[in-house]
CHARMM-style PDB file with segment names, atoms N, HN, CA, C and O in Angstrom:
ATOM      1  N   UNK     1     -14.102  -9.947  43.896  1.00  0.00      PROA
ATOM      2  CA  UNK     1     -13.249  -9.747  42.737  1.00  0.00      PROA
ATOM      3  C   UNK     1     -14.007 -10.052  41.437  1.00  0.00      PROA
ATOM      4  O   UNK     1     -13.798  -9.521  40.347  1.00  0.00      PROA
ATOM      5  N   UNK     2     -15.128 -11.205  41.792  1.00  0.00      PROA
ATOM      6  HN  UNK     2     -15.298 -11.636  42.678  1.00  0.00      PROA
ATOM      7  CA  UNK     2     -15.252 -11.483  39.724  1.00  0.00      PROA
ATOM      8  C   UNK     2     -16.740 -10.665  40.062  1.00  0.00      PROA
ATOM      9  O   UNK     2     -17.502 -11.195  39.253  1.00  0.00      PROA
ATOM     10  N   UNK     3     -17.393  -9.843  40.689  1.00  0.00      PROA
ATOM     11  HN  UNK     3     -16.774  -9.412  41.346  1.00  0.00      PROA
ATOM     12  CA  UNK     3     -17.925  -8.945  40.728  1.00  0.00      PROA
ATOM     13  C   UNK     3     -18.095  -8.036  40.208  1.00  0.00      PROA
ATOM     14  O   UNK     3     -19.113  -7.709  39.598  1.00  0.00      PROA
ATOM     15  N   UNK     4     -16.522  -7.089  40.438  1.00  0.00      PROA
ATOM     16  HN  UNK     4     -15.695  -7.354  40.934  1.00  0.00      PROA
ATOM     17  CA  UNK     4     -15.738  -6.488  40.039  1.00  0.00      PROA
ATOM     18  C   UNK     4     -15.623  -6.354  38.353  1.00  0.00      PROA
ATOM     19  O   UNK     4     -15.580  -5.301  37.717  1.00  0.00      PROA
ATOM     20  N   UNK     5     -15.589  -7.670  37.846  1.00  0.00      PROA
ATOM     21  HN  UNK     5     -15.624  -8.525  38.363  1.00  0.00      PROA
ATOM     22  CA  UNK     5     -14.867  -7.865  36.714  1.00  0.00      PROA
ATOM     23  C   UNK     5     -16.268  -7.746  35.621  1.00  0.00      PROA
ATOM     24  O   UNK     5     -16.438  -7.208  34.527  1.00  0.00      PROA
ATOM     25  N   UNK     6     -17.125  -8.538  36.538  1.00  0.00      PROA
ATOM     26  HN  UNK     6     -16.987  -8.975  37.427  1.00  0.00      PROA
ATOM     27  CA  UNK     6     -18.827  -8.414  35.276  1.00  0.00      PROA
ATOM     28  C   UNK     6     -19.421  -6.947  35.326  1.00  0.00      PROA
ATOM     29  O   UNK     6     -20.171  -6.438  34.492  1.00  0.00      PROA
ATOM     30  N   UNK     7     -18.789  -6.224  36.799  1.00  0.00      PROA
ATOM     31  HN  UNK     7     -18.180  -6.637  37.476  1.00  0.00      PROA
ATOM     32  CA  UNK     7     -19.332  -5.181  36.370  1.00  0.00      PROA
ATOM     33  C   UNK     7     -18.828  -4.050  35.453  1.00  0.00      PROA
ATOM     34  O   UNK     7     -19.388  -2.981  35.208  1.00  0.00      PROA
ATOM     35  N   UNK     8     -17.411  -4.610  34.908  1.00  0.00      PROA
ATOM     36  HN  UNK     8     -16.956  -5.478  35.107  1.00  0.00      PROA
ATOM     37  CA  UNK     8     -16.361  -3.830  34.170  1.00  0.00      PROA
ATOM     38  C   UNK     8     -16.722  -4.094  32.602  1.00  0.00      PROA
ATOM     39  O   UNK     8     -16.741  -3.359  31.615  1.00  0.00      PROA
ATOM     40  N   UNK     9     -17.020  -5.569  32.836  1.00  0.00      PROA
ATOM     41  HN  UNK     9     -17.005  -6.166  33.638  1.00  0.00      PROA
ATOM     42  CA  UNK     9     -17.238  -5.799  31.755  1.00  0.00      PROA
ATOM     43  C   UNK     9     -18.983  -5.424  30.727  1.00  0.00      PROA
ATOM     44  O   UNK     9     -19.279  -5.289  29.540  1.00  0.00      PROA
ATOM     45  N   UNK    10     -19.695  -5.391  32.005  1.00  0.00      PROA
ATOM     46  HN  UNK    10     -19.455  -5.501  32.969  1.00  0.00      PROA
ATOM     47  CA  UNK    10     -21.254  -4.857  31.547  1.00  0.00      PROA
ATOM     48  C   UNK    10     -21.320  -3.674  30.376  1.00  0.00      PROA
ATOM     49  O   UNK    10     -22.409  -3.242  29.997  1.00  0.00      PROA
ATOM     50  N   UNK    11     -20.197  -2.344  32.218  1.00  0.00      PROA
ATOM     51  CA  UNK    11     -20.174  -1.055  30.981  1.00  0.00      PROA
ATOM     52  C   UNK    11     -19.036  -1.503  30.453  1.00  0.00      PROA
ATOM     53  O   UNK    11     -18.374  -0.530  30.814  1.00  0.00      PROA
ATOM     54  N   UNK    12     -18.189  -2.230  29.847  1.00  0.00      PROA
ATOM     55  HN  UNK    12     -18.726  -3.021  29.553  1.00  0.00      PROA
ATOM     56  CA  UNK    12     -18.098  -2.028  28.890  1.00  0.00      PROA
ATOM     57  C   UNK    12     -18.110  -2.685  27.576  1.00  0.00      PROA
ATOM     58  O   UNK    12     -17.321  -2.640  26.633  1.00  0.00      PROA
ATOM     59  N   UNK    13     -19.612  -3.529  27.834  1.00  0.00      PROA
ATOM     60  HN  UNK    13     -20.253  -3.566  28.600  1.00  0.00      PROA
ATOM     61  CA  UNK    13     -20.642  -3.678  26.243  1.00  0.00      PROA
ATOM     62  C   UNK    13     -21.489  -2.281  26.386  1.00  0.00      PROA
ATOM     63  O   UNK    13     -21.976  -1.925  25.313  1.00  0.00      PROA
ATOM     64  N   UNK    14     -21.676  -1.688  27.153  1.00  0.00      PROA
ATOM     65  HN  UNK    14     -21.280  -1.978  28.025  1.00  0.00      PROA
ATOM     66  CA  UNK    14     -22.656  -0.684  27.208  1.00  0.00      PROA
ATOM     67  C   UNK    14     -22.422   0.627  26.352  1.00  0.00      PROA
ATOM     68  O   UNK    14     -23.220   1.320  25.720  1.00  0.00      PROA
ATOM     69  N   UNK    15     -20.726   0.756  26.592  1.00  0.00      PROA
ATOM     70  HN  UNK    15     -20.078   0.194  27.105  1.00  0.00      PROA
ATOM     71  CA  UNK    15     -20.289   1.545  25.967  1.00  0.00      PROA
ATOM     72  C   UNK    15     -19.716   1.218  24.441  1.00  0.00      PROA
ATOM     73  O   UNK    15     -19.590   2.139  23.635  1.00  0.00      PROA
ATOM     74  N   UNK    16     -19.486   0.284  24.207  1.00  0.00      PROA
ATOM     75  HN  UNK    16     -19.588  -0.465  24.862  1.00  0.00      PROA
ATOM     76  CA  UNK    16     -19.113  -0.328  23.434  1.00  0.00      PROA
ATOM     77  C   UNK    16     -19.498  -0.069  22.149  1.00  0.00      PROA
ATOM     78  O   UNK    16     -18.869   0.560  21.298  1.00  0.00      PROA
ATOM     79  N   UNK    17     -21.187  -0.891  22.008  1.00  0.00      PROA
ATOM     80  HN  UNK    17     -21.698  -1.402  22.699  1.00  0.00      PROA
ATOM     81  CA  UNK    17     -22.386  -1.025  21.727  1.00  0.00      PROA
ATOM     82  C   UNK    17     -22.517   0.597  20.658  1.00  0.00      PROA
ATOM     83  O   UNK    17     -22.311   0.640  19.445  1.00  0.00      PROA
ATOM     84  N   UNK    18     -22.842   1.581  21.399  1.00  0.00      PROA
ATOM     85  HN  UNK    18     -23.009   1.546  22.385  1.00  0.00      PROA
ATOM     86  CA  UNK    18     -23.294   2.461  20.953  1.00  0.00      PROA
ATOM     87  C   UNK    18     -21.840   3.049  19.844  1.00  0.00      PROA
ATOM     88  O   UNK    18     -21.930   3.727  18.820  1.00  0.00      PROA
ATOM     89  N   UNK    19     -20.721   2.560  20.431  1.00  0.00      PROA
ATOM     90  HN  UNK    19     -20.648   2.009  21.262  1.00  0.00      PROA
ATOM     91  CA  UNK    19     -19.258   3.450  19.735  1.00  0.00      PROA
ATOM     92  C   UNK    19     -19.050   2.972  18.615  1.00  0.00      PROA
ATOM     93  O   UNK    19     -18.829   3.726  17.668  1.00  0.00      PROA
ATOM     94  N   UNK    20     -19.085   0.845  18.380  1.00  0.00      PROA
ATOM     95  HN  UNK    20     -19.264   0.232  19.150  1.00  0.00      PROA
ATOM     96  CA  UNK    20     -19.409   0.412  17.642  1.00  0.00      PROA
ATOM     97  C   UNK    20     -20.351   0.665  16.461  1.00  0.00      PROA
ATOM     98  O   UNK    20     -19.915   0.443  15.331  1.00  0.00      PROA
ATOM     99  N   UNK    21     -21.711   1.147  16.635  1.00  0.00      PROA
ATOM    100  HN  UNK    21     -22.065   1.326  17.553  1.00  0.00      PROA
ATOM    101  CA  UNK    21     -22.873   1.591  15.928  1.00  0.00      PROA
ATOM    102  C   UNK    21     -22.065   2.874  14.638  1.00  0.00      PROA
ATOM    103  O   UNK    21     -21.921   3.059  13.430  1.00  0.00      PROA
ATOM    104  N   UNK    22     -21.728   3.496  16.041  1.00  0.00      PROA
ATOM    105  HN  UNK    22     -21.845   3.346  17.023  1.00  0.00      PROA
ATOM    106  CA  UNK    22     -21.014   5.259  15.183  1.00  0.00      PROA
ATOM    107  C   UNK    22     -20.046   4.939  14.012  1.00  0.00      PROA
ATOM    108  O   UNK    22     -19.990   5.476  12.906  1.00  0.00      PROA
ATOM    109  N   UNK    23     -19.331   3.977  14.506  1.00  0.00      PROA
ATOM    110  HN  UNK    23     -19.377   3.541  15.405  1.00  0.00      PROA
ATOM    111  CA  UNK    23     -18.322   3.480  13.304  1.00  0.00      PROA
ATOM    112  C   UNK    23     -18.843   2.571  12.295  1.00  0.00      PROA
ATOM    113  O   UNK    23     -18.052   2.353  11.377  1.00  0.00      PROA
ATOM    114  N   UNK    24     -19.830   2.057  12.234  1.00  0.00      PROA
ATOM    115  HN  UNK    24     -20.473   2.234  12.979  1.00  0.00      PROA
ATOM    116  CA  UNK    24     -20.355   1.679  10.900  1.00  0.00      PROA
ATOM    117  C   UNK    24     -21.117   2.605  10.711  1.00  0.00      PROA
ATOM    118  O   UNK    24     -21.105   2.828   9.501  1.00  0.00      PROA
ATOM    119  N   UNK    25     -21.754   3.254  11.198  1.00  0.00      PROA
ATOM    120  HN  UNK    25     -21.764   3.072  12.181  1.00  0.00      PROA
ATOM    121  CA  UNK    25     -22.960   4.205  10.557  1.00  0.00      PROA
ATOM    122  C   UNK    25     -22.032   5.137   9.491  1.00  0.00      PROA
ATOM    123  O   UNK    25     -22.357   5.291   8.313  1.00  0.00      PROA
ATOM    124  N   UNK    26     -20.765   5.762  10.129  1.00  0.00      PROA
ATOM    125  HN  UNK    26     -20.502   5.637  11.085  1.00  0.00      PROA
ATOM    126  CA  UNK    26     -19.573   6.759   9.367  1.00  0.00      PROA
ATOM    127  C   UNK    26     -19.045   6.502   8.231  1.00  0.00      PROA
ATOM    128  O   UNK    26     -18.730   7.297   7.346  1.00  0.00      PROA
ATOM    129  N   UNK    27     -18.890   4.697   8.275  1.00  0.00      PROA
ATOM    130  HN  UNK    27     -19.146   4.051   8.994  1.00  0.00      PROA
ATOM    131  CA  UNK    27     -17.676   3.821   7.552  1.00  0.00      PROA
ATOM    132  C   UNK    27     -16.909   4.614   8.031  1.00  0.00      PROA
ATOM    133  O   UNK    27     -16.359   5.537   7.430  1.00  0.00      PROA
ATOM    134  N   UNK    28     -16.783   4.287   9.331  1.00  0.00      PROA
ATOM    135  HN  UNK    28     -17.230   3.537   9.819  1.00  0.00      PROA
ATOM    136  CA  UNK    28     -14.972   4.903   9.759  1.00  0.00      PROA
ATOM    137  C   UNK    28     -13.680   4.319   9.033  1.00  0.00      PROA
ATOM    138  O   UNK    28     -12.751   4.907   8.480  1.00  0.00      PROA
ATOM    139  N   UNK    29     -13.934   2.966   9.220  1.00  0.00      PROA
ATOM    140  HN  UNK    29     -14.689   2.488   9.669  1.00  0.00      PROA
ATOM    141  CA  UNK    29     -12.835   2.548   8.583  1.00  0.00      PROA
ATOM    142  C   UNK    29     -12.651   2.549   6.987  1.00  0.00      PROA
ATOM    143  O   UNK    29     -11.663   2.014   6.485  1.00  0.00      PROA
ATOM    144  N   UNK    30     -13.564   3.123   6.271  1.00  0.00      PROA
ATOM    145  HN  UNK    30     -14.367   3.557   6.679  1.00  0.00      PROA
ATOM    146  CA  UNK    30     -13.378   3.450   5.013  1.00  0.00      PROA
ATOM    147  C   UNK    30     -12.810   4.853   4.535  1.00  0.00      PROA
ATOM    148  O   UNK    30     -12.584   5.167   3.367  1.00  0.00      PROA
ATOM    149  N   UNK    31     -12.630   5.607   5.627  1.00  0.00      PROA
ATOM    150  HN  UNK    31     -12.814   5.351   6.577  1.00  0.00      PROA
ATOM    151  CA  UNK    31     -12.550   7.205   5.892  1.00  0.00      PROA
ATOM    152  C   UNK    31     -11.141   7.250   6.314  1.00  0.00      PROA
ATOM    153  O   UNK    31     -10.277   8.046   5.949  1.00  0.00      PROA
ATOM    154  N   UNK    32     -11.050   6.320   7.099  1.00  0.00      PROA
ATOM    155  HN  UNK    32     -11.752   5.673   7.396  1.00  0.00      PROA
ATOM    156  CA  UNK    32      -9.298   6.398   7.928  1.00  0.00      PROA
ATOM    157  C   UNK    32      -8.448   6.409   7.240  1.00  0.00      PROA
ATOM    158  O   UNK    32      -7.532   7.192   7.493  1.00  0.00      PROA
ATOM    159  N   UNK    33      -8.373   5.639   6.185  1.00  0.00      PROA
ATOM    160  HN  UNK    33      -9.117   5.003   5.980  1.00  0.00      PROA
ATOM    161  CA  UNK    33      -7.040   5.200   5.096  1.00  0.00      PROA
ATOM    162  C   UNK    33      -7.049   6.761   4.564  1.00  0.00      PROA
ATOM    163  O   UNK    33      -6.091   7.534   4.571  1.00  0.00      PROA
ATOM    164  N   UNK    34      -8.149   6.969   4.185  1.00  0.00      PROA
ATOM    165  HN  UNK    34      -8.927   6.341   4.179  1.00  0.00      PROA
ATOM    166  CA  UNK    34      -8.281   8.241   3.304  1.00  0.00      PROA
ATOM    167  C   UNK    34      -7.788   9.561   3.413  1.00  0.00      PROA
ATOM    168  O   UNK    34      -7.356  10.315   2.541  1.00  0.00      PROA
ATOM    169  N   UNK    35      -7.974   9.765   5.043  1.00  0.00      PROA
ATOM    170  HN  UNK    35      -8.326   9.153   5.751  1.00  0.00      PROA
ATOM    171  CA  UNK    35      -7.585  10.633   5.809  1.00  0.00      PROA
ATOM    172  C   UNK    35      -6.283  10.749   6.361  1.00  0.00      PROA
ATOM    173  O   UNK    35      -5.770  11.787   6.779  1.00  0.00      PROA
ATOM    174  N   UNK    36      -5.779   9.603   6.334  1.00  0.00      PROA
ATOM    175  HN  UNK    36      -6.196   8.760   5.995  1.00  0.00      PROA
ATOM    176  CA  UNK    36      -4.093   9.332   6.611  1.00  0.00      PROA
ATOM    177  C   UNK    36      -2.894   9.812   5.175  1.00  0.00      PROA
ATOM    178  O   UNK    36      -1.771  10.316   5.168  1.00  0.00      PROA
ATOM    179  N   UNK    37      -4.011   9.259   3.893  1.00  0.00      PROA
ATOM    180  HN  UNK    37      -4.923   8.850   3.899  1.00  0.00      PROA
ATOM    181  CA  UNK    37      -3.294   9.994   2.956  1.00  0.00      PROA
ATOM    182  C   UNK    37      -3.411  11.276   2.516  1.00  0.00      PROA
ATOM    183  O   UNK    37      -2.977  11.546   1.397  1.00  0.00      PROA
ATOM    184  N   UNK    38      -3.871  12.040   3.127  1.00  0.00      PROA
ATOM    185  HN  UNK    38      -4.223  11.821   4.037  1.00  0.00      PROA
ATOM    186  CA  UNK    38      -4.203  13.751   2.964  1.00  0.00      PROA
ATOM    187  C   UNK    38      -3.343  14.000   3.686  1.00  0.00      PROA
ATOM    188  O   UNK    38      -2.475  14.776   3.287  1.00  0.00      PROA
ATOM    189  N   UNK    39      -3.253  13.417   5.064  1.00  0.00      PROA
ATOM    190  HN  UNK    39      -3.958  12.786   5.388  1.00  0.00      PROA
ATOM    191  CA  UNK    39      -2.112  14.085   6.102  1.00  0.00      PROA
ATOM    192  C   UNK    39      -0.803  14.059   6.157  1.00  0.00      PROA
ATOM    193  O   UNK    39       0.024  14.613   6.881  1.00  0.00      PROA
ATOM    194  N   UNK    40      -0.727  13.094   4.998  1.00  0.00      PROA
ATOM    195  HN  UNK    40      -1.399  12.644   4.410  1.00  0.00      PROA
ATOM    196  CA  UNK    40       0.751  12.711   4.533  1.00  0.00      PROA
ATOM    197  C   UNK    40       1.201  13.286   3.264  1.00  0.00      PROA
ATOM    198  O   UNK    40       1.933  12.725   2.449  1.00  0.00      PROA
ATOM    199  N   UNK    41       0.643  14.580   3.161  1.00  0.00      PROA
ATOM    200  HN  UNK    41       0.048  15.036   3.823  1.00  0.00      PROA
ATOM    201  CA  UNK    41       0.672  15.195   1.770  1.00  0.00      PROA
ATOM    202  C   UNK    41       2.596  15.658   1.620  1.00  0.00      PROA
ATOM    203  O   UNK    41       3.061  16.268   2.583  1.00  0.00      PROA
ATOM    204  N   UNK    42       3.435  15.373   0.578  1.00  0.00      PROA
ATOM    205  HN  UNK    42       3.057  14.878  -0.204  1.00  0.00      PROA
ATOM    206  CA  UNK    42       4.161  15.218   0.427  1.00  0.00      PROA
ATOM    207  C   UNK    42       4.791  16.763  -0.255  1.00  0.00      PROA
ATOM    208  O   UNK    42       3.934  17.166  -1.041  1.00  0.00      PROA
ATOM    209  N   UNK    43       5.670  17.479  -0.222  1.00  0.00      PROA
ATOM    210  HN  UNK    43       6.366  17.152   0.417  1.00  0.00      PROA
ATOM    211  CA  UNK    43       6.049  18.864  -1.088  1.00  0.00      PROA
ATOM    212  C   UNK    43       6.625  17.448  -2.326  1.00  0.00      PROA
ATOM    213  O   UNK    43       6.868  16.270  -2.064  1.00  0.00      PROA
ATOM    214  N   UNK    44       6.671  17.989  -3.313  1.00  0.00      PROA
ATOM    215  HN  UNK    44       6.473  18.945  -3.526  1.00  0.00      PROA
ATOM    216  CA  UNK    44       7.290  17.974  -4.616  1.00  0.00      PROA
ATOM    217  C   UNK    44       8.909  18.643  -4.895  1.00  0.00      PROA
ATOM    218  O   UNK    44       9.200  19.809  -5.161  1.00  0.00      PROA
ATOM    219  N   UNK    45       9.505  17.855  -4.785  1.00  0.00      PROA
ATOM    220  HN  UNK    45       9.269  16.908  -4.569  1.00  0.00      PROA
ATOM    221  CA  UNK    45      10.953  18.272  -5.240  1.00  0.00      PROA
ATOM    222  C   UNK    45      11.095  18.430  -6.603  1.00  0.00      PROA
ATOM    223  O   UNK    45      11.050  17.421  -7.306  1.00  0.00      PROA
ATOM    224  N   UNK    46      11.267  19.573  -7.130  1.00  0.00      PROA
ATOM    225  HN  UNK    46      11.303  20.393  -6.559  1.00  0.00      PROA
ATOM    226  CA  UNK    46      11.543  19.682  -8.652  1.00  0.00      PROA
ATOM    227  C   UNK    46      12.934  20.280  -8.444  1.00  0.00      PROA
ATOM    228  O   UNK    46      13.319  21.042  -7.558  1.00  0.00      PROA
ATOM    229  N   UNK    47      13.915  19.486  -9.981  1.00  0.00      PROA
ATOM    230  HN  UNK    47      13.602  18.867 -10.701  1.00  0.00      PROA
ATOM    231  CA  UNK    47      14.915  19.740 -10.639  1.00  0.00      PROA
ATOM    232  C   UNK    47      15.583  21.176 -10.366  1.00  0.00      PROA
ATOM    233  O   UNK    47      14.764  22.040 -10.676  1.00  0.00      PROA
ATOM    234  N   UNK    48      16.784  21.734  -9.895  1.00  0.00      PROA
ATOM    235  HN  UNK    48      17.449  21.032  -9.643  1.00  0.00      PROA
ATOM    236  CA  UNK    48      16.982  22.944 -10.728  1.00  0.00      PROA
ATOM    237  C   UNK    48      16.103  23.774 -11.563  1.00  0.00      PROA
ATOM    238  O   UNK    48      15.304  24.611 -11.142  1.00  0.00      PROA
ATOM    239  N   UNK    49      16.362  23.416 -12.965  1.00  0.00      PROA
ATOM    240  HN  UNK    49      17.011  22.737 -13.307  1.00  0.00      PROA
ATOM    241  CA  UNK    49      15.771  23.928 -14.132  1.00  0.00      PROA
ATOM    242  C   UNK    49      14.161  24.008 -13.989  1.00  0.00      PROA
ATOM    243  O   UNK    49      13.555  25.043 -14.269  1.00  0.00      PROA
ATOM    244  N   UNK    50      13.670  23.118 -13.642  1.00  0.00      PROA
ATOM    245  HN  UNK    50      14.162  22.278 -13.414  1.00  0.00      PROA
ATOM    246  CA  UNK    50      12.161  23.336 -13.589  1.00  0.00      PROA
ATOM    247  C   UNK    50      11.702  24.626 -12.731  1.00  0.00      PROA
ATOM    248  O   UNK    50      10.988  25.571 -13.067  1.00  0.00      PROA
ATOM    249  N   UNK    51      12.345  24.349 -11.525  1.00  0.00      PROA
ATOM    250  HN  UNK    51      12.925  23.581 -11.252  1.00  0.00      PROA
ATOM    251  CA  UNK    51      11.674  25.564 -10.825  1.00  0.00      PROA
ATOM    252  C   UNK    51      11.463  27.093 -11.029  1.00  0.00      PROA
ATOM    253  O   UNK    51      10.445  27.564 -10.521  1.00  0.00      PROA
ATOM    254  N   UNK    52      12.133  27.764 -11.576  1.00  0.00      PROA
ATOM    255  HN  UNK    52      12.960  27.382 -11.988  1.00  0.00      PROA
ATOM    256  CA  UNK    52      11.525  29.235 -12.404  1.00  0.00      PROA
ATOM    257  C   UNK    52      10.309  29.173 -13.372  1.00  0.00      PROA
ATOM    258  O   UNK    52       9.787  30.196 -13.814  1.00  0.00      PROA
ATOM    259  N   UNK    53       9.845  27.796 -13.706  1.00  0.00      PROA
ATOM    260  HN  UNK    53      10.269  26.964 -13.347  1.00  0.00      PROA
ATOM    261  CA  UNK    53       8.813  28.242 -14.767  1.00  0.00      PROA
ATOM    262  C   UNK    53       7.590  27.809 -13.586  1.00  0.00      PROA
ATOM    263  O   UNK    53       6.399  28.120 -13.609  1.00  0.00      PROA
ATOM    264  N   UNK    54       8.040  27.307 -12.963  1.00  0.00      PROA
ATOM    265  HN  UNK    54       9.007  27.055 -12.944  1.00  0.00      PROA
ATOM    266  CA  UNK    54       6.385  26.239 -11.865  1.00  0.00      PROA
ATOM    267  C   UNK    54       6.414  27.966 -10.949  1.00  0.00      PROA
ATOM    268  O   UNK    54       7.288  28.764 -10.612  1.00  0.00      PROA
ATOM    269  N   UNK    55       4.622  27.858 -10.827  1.00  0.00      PROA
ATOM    270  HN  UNK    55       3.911  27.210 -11.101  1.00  0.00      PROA
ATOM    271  CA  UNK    55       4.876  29.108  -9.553  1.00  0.00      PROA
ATOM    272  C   UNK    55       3.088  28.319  -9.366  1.00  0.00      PROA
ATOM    273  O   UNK    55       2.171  28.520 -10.162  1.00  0.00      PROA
ATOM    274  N   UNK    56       3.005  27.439  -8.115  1.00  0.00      PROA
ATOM    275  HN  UNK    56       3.750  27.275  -7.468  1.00  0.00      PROA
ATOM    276  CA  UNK    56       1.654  27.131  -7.794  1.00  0.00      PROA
ATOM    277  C   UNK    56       0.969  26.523  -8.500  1.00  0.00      PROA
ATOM    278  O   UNK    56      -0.244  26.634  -8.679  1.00  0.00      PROA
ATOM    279  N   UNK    57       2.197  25.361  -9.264  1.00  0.00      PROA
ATOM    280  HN  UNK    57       3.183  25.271  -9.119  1.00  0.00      PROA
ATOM    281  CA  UNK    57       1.439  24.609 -10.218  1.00  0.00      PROA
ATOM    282  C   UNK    57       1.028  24.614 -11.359  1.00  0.00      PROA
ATOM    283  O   UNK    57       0.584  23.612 -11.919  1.00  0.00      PROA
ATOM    284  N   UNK    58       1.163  26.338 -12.143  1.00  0.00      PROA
ATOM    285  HN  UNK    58       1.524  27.152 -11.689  1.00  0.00      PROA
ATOM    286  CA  UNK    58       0.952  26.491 -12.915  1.00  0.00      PROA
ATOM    287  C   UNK    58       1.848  26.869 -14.226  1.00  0.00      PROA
ATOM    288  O   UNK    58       2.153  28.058 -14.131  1.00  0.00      PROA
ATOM    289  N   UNK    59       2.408  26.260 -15.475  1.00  0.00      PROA
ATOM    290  HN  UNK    59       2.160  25.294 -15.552  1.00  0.00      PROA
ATOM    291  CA  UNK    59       3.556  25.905 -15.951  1.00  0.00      PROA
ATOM    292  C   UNK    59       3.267  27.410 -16.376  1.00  0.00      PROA
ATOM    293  O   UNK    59       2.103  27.739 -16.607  1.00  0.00      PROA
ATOM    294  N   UNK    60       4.518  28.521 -16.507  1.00  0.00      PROA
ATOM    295  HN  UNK    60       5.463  28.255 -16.320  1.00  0.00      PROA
ATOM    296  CA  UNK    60       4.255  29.659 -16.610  1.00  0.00      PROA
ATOM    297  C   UNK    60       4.902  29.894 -17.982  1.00  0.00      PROA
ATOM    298  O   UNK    60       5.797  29.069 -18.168  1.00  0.00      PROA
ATOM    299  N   UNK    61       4.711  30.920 -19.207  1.00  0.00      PROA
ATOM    300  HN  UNK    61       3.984  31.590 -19.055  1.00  0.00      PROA
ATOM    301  CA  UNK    61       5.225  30.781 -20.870  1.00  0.00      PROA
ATOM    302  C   UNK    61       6.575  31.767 -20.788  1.00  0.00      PROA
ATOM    303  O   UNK    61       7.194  31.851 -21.849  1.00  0.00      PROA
ATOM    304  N   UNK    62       6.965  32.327 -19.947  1.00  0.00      PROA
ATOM    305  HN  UNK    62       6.462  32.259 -19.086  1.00  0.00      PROA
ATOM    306  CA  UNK    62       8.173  33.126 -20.118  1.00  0.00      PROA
ATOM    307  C   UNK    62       7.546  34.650 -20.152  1.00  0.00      PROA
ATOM    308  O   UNK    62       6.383  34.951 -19.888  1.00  0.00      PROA
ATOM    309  N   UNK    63       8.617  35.534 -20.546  1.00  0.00      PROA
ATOM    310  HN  UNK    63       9.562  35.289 -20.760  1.00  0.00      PROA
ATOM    311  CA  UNK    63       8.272  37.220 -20.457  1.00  0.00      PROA
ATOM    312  C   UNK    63       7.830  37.259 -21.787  1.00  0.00      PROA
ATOM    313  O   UNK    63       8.563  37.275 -22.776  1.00  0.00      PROA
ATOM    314  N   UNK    64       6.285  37.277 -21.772  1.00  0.00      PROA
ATOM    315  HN  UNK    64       5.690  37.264 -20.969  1.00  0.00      PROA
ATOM    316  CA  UNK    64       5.724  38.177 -23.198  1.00  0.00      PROA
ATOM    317  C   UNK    64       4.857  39.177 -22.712  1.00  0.00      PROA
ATOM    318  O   UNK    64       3.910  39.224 -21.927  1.00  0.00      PROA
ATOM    319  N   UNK    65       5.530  40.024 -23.487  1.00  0.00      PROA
ATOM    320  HN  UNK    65       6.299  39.986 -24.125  1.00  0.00      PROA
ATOM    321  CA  UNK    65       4.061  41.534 -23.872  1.00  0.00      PROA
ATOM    322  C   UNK    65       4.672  42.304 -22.764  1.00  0.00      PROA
ATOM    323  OT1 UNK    65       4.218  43.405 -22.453  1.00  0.00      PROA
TER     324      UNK     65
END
């Protein structure tokens, strides 16, 4: 049984080791937060009234010319 257990535990510094490395080499954890707030991108609820002039963000001047 504790055989068993050093050899579980060997691979897994073995594996560890190298997965560890990848995530500082990336700054994973400086990337994660970042990436969680892109994926949580929110629509914009506008007013009634606002919405005929917004078309893609861009505030539009009415019918000229």
């Amino acid at each position: 049984m504790a055989e068993t257990f050093y050899g579980w535990f060997i691979w897994g510094l073995i594996l560890a080791a190298p997965v560890w490395w990848l995530v500082w080499r990336f700054r994973v954890v400086y990337w994660i937060p970042r990436m969680r707030s892109l994926m949580r991108h929110r629509a914009v609820q506008l007013p009634a009234q606002v919405e005929p002039l917004v078309i893609l963000g861009k505030r539009q001047q009415g019918n000229k010319g």
